[in-house]
N, C-alpha and C positions, 0 to 999 in steps of 0.2 A: 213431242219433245224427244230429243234423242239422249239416250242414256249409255256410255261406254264405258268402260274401263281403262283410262287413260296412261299409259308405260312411258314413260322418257326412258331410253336406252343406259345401260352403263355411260358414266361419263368418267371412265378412266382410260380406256384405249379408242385412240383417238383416228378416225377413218373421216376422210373427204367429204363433209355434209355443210350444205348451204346455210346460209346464217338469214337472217333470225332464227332463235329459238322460238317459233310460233308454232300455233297449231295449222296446218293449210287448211282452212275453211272448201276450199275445191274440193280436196281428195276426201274430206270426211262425208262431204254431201254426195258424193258416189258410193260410198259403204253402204250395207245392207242395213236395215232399221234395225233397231234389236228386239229382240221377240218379245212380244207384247203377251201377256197369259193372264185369263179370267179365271178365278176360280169358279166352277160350277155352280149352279144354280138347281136348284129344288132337291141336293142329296146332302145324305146326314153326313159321309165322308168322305175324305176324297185323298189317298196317296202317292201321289204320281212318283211313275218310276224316272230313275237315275237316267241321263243322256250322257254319253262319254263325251266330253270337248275333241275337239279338233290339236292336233300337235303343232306349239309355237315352232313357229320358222324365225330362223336371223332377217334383219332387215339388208336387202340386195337388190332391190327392186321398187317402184314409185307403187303404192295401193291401186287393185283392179276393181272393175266396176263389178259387181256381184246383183243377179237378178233378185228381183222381191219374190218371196215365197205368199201362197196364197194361203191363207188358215180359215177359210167360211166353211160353214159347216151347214149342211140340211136339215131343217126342221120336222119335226115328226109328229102326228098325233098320237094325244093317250088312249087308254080304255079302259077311263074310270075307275081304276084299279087304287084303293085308299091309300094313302101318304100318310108314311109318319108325321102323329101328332109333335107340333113345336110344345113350346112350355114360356111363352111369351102370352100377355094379353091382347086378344083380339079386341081391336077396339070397336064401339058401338055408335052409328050402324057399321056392319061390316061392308065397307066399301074402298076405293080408292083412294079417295078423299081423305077419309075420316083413319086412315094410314099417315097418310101425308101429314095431319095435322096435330097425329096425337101428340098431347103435352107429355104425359106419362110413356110411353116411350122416345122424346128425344130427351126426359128426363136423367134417362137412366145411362145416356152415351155425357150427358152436364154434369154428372155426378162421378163419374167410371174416375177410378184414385188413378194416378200415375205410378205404375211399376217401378221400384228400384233399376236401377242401369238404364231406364230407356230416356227419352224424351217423347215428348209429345207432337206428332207433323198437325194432325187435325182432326178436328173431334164435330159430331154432329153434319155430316154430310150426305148428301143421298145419295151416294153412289159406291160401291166397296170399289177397291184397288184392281187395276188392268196393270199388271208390269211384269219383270224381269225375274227368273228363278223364281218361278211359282214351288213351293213345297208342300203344298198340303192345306186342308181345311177340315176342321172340324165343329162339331154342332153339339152347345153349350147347353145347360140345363138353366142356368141365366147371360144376361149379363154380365162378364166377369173376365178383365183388362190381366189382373193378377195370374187366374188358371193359364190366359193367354199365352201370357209371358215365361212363365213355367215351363210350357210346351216350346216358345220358339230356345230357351235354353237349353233344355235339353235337343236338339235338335241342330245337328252341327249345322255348320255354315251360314244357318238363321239370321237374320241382322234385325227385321224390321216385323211386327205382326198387323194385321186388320182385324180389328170386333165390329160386326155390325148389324141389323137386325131386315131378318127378310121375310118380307110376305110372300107365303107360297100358298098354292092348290091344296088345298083338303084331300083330291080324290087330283087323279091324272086326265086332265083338260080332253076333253073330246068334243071336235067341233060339231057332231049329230047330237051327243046323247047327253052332254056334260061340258058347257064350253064356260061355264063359268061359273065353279061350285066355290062354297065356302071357304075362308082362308085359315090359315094356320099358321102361326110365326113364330117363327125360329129366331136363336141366338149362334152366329156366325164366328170362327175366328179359323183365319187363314195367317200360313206362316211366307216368308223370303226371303230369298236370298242376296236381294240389293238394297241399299237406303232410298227410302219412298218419300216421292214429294203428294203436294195437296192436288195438282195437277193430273196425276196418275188415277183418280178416283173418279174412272169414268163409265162402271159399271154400273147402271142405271135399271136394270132388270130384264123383261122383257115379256112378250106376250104367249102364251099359252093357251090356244084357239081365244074365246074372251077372257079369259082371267089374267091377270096385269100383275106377274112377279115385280115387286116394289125392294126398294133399300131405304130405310131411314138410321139416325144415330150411327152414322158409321166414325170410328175415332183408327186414325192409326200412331203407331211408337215407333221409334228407331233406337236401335244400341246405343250407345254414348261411349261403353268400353273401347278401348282399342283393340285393333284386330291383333289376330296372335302371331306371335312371333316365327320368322320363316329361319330352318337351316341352312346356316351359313351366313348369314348376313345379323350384324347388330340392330336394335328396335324393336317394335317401332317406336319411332320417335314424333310427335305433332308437328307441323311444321305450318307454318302462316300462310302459304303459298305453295305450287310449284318450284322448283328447284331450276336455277338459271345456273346453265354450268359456266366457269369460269373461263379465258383462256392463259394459257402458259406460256408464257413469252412469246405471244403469238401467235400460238397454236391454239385452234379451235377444238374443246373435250367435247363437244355435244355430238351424240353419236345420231342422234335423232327419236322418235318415238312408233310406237303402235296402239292399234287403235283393239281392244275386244270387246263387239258387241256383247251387252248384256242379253242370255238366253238362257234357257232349262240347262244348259249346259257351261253358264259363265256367269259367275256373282260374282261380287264384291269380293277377292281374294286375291291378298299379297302375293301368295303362291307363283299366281300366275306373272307377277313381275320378276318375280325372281328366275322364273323358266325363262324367260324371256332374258335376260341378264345373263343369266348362263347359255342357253344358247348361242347370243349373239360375242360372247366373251370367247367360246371355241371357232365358232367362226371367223371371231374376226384372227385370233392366231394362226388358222389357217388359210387367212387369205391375210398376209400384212400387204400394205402399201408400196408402192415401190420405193419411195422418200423415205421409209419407216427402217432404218438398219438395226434398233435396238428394243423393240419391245418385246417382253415374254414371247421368247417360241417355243412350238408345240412339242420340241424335245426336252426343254427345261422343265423337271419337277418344282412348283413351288409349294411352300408348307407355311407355318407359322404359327405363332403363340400370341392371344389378348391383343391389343389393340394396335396391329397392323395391317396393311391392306397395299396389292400392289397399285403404282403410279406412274405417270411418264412425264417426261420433262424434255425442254432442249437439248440438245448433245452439247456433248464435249468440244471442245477445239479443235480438238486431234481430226474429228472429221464424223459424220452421223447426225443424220437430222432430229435425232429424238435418243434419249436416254431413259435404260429402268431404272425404275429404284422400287422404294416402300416408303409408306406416306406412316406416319404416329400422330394418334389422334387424341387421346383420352386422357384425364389428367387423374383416372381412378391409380387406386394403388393394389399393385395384383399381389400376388403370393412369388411371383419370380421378382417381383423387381422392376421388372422391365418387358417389353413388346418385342419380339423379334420375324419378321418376315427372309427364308432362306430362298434360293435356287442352287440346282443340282443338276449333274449332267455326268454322264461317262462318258469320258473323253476318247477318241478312234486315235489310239496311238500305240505305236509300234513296240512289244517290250525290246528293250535293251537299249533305246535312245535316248538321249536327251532331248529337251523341250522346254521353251519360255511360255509363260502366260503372263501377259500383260495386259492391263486395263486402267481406265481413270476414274475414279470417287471423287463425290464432292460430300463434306456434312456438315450440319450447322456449326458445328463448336468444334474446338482442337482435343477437347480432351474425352480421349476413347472411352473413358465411366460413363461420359452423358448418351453423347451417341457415334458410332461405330461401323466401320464394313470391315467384316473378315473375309478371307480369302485360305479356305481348306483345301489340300492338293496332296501330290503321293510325293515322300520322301521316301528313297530306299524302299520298303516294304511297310511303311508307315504311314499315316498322314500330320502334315505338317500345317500349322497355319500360322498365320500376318493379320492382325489386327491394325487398322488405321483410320487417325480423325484428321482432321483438317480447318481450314476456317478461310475467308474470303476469295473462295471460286474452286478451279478443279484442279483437283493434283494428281499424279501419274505415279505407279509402282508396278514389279515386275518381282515374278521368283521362277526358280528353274529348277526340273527334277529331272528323275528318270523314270521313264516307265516301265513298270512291273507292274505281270498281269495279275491281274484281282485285284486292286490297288488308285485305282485311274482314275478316279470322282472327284472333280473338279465341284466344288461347295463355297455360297457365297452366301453373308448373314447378314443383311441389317438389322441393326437392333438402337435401340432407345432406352432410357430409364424411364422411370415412369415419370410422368409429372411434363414433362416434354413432346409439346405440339410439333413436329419439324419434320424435313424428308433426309432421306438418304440415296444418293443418285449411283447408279454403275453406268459404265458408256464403254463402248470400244474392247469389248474382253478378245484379245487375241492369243492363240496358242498356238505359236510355233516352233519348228526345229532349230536345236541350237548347239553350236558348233562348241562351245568352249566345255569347259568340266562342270558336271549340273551339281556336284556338291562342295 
């Protein structure tokens, strides 16, 4: 079973990607599998150190085929050197078998309470968990789902635990002098970093010259919590599905996705969506489309307050295949009032000239209370602004200053009240020289 990390791109700057939104079944099955990790067998504990991930890249390129790494490992003999006593009962006789079948230990994984925040994947299996962002294992004084759970909370990025009970070696298996001493059994809980399925439970034990390390009562849990909240962006939020982005008059927002195998170095984290969102958000301003004449460029500052966020839309009439704006989404009531999303620029212009700046808005409603585009500029030694709403399509406005140095910041605001789902578009901002008297 392949286990990823599945990223749909931003779906608000909009770049040349073939449609359907599907997953390409081709290109995933060339990916690398994701790293499969056991936790060890016959030790009381075990804390694997930290793997740094790999740096997300923007998407610019179709997935390459990556070779399979090999993880077998050579087996060793012991030299009867005694093993920590378990604290489990050996059952009688002590054999194989009589492991396999005891009542009283798969009792105790039929009985294990369900931890607060988790659910339950599967309880009573012979085999502990083989999967993704192994974190650690530790050896229990009983049976005990609760301590478990303790441990995977404290333990950041934890998502999911394993309890489960393993027959080990009395003394270290030596095929001359000790190939099959007495057992001893242990109580097991291992922690991870991904959501585990009942499939993943494919560690079955293994042999130590004669002696047959065995798993019975093994139960695993997953979080139910939701994951925690990433900077910069609102959520999380549950959602029933994937997300099928919309298109806009046309235009296709699905920017596409990436695929991160789960490894010691990749769990279950928003995080990494968000790196990925940002990434491919600077990238793509620094690579616009040719068709593309108005999305956020890499010289505009954008900023904002509560429940704004930028968007692109068709252009204007005037000419431009796509227009910005800021999208209002939330119908909470802030402490301003209202959402506002700005851009900003300083303007390369000459002092002692005059200059037009022209551009076209569109907003829902006409009346500038609801929602709004200003347009902040230099008057004299001042700045000066133009508030304006509109209603059934795009309208055009123009003001004229003069330039003075220290003064030249060209600033543009959408803004909304609260309570108000809607957008707010700019298109075509032009600043040119102008002949007539700029006051």
């Amino acid at each position: 079973m392949r286990s990823t990390l599945l990223l749909p791109a931003l779906a608000g700057l909009a770049i040349a990607i073939p449609k359907p939104q599907l997953t390409n079944i081709d290109v995933l099955d060339k990916l690398p599998d994701p790293v499969l990790v056991s936790a060890p067998l016959v030790v009381a504990k075990d804390d694997p150190q930290d793997v740094a991930a790999p740096p997300v890249e923007p998407i610019t390129t179709s997935a390459s085929t990556t070779e399979k790494r090999d993880f077998s490992v050579e087996r060793r003999d012991g030299n009867c050197a005694p093993q920590p006593s378990g604290s489990g009962p050996i059952p009688t006789p002590d054999t194989v078998d009589a492991f396999k079948s005891s009542s009283e230990l798969q009792a105790m994984a039929t009985n294990a309470p369900e931890p607060d925040g988790y659910k339950t994947v599967f309880t009573g299996l012979d085999g502990s968990l083989s999967a993704s962002n192994y974190m650690g294992l530790y050896t229990q004084k009983s049976y005990d789902t609760l301590d478990c759970a303790s441990k995977c909370d404290q333990a950041s990025g934890c998502l999911a635990f394993n309890v489960y009970i393993e027959r080990d070696p009395s003394l270290d298996p030596n095929t001359a002098n000790c190939p099959n001493p007495p057992s001893t059994i242990n109580f097991k809980c291992t922690l991870w970093g991904t959501p585990v399925v009942a499939e993943e439970a494919t560690n079955k034990g293994q042999f130590r010259a004669q002696f047959q390390v065995l798993i019975t009562g093994s139960n695993a849990y997953t979080k139910v919590a939701p994951p925690s909240a990433v900077a910069g962006y609102d959520g999380p939020t549950g959602l029933g599905g994937a997300i099928n982005a919309p298109l806009d008059n046309g235009k296709d927002t699905y920017l596409g996705y990436q695929f991160f195998a789960f490894s010691q170095s990749q769990g279950y984290d928003p995080q990494t969506c968000a790196d990925a969102c940002n990434v491919q958000t600077t990238y793509n301003k620094n690579h616009p489309d040719s068709d593309d004449g108005s999305r956020f460029p890499a010289d505009w500052q954008t900023g904002g307050i509560n429940y704004a966020t930028p968007d692109i839309h068709g252009g204007s009439p005037s000419g431009g295949s796509w227009s910005t704006g800021a999208y209002f989404y939330s119908s909470q009531t802030t402490r301003e009032g209202y959402s506002a999303l700005y851009l900003s620029q300083n303007m390369n212009v000459c002092t002692g000239y005059n200059y037009s700046i022209s551009y076209d808005y569109q907003t829902p409603t006409q009346n500038p209370n609801d929602c709004s585009l200003t347009a902040q500029y230099p008057y004299k030694d001042t700045p000066r602004s133009v508030t304006k709403a509109n209603t059934g399509g795009w309208a055009q406005n123009s003001v004229t200053f003069q330039a003075v140095t220290g003064v030249n910041l060209l600033r543009f605001t959408f803004k909304c009240k609260d309570g108000i789902n809607a957008n707010v578009w700019l298109d075509n901002v032009k600043v040119t020289p102008y002949a007539g008297n700029a006051f």
